[in-house]
N, C-alpha and C positions, 0 to 999 in steps of 0.2 A: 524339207525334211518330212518324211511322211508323217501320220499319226497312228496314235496307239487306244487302245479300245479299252475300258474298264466295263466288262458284265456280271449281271449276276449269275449265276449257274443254277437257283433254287427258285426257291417263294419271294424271293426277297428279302429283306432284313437281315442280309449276311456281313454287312460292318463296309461296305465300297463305301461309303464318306472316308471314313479312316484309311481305306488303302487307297483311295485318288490323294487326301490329305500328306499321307506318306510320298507317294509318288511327285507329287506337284513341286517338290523344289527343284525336281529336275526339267521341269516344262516351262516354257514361255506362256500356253495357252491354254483354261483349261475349260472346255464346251459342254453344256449339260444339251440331250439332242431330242428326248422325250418325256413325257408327262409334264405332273406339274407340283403342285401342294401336299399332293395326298403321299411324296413321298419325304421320308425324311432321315435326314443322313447328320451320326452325331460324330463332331469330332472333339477331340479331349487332348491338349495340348498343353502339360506343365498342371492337371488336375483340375483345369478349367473349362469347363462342360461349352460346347457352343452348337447347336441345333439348328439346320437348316432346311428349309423346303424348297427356297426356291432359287437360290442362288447359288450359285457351285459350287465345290467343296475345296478349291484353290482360292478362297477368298484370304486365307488366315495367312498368304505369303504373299510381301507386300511387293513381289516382282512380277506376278503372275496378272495377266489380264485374265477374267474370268467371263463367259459369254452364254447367253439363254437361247439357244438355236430355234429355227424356225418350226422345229417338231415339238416343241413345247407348247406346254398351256398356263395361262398368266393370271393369278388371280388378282386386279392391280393392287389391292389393300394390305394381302399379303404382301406383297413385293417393297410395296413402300413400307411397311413395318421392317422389314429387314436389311434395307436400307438405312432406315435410320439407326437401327442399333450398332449399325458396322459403318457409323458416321457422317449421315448422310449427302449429299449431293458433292460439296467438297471433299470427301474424303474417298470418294468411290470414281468421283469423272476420268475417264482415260483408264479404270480398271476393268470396269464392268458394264457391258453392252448385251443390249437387248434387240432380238432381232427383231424386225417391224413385221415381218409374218405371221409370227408364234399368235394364237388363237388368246381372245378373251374370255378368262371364266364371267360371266356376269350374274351378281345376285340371285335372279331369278334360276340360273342352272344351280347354284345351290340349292335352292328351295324344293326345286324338282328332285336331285340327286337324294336330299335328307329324308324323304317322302318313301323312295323306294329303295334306299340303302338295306333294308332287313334282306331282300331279297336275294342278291349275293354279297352282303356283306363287304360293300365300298364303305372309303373313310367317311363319305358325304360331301367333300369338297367342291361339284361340281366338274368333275370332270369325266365323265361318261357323258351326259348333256351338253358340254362343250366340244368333246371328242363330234358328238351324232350332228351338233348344228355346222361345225366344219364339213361337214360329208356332206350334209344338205347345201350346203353353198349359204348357211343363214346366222351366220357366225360374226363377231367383230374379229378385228387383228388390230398388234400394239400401235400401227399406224392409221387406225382410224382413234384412237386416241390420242395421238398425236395429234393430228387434224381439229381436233375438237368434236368430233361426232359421240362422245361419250361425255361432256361436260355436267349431262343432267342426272347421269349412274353414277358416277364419283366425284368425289370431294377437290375445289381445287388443289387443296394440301397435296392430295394422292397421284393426281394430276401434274402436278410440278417437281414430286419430288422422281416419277418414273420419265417422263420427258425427254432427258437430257442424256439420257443411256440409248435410246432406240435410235435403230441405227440398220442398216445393210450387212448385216452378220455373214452373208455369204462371200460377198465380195472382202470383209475382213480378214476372213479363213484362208479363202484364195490366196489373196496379198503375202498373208501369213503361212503359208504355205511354203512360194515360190519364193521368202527373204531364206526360209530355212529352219523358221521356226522350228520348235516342238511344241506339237500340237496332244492335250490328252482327252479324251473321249468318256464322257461320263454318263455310264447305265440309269437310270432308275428302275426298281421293282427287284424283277427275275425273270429267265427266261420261262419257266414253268408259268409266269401269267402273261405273256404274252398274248395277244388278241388274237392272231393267228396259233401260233404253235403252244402253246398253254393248255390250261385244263377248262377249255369251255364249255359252259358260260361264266366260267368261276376264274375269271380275268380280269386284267386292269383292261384300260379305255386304247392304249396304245399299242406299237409294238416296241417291246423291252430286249429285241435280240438284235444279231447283227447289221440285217436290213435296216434297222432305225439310224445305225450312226450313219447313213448314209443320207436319205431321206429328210433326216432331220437338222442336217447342217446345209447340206449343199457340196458336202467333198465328195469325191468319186472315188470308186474299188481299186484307183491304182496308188490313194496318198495314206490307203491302211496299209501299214506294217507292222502290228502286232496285236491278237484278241488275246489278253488277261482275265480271264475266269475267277471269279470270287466265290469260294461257299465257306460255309462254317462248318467246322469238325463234325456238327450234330447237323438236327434241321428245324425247323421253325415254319408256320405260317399262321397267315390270320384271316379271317373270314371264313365263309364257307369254300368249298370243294375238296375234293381226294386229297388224303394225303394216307399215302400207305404206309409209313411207316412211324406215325403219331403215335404216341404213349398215353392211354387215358387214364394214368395210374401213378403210382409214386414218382417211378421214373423218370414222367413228363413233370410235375410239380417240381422234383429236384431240379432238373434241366431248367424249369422257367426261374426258378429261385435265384441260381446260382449264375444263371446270364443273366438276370434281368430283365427278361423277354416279356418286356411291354411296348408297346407303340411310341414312335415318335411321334408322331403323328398326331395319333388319336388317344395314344395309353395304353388302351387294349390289354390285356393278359396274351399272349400267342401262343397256337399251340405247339407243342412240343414232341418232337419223338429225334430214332436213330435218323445217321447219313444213310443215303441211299442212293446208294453206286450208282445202279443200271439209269437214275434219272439223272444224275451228272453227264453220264455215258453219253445221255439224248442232247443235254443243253450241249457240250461236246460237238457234236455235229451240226449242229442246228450253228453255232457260232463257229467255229474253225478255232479251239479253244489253243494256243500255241505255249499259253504258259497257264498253272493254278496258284492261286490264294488262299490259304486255311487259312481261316482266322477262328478265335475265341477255342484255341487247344486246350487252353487252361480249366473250361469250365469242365473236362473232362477228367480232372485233375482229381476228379472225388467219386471214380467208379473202379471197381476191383474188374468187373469184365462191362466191354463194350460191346454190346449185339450191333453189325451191319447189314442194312439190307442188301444182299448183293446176288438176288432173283425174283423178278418179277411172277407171280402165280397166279392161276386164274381168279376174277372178281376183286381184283384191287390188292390179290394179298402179295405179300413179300417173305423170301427167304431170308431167312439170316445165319452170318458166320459170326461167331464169338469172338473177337478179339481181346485178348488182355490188359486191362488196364496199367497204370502207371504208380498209382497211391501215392503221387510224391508231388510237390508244388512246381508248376511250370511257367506259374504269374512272373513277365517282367523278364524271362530269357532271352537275350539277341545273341547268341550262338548255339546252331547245331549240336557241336559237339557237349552242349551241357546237358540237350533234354535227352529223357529217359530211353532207353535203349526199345523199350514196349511203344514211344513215344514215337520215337521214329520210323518202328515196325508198323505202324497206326500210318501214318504219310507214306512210307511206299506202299503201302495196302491203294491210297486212293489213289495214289500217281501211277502202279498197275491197272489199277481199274479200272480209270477214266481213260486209261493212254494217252497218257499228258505230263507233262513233266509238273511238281509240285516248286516251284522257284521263292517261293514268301511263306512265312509261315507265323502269324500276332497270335502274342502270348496275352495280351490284355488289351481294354482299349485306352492305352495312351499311345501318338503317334508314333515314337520311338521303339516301343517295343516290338519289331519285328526280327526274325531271322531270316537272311538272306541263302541262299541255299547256290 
């Protein structure tokens, strides 16, 4: 059974824990394929907050094998924290496999990373310095702690409790592949920071678009069959670099308010402004976007008009068309036919825009609330 692809279409922070979370009870498998810590994905199931970094967002369904690919980067202290919270060793073996390639964040790339974090504004986690000592060929991977060549960087505890997961993640995929599995592919970031097609130097350490599910597992271009686009109604980022369509005014304050648009991560405040079409349009091509994901429609829920940008102008600026707000609550709807008639004119606005079809659309972040299209 081929596999299917969750990306981000923006900055990041557009809710893909929740919509892989959502999607996961339909998969056998489900593979995070890049980065590492510095990204974090919350999911809210039955009013219960659960925050992850580094383990996949199919953990919370107790059918799902959950797997950290070999494009990944590991920070092992993390790793075993979150382990333990989600049961540790016995209640995760046989679920969750770590691939023995995937890169070592070690201490010291923290050290480095938090030093020149102001610069473009990384979480500091060490992963830019992990990313460069992998390129250098000067890097550890999770099977040299396996081995024991990293006994004297971490703690036995940390040491025994990641062990027992690492494993040959490729040849798992494959197996799993040709039984018929369903396999689902998990983004971190966005594509707009991608290392290559992003806003550089104002990028994460990896790459966040379609080449990565590749790359990063070990599957090949013919077991993809479907790329899922994830943005949010609005846009969001954090750090430094462009973003043309940020509000440095009410607007964005309302917008951060009313999402919540702080960091998993880090906490952060993020900035805020309109969606902006013509950069979906790009993630779009850049990924072979086949189907979209709106999420957090709701927070829109408290504007009378909605400026979109939807033309690029010279020096970073952008056009906007006004669209209509809604004024009426859309928290918590899983059918179409109830949201707002302005609401809906809002989704084929971006499913014309992108040339994509809009097939999901979360009205809040509990898993359940979505509407299927």
């Amino acid at each position: 059974m081929p596999a299917d692809v969750v990306l981000g279409l923006q900055y990041g922070d557009c809710g893909k824990g929740k919509v892989v979370d959502y999607f996961a009870k339909n998969y056998d498998y489900v593979v995070r394929f890049h980065g590492g810590n510095n990204a974090g994905h919350t999911l809210i199931v039955n009013k219960k907050r659960t925050a992850l970094h580094s383990i996949p967002s199919g953990i919370l369904h107790s059918h799902t094998y959950n797997v950290i690919g070999n494009g990944c980067v590991i920070d092992p202290i993390q790793l075993a924290k979150e382990i333990e919270e989600h049961g540790g060793v016995s209640a995760l073996k046989g679920r969750l496999f770590v691939s023995h390639a995937a890169h070592i964040i070690l201490p010291s790339y923290i050290t480095e990373d938090r030093a020149n974090k102001e610069r473009i504004g990384t979480t500091g986690k060490g992963i830019g310095p992990t990313y460069a000592a992998k390129m250098n060929r000067t890097s550890f991977r999770m099977e040299d702690l396996e081995e024991g060549k990293l006994d004297d960087v971490f703690s036995e505890g940390v040491i025994s409790l990641i062990k027992p997961f690492v494993c040959d993640t490729k040849a798992l995929l494959w197996n799993a592949e040709r039984s018929g599995a369903n396999i689902l592919l998990e983004g971190a970031q966005g594509t707009l920071l991608d290392i290559d097609h992003g806003t550089y130097p104002y990028v994460t350490s990896s790459n966040s678009t379609i080449g990565a599910a590749l790359t990063g597992t070990g599957l090949n271009h013919k077991m993809i069959r479907k790329v899922i686009g994830v943005t949010k109604a609005y846009c969001t980022r954090v750090g430094e670099g462009p973003f043309p369509t940020e509000q440095k005014n009410d607007f964005g304050s309302k917008l951060r308010n009313l999402g919540g648009e702080f960091g998993t991560t880090t906490g952060r405040p993020r900035r805020c402004g309109w969606l902006d079409v013509p950069e979906l349009r790009y993630a779009r091509n850049i990924n072979g976007v086949d189907e979209i994901v709106v999420t957090k429609v709701d927070v829109l829920d408290a504007f009378d008009v909605i400026p979109v940008g939807v033309m690029k102008l010279p020096e970073d600026g952008v056009s906007y068309y006004d669209m209509k707000g809604w004024s009426t609550s859309t928290k918590g709807l899983r059918d179409f036919n109830q949201l707002p008639e302005n609401t809906k004119k809002y989704i084929d606005m971006i499913s014309s825009g992108v040339n994509a079809p809009v097939k999901y659309i979360s009205t809040s972040p509990e898993r359940e609330d979505m509407i299927v299209l």
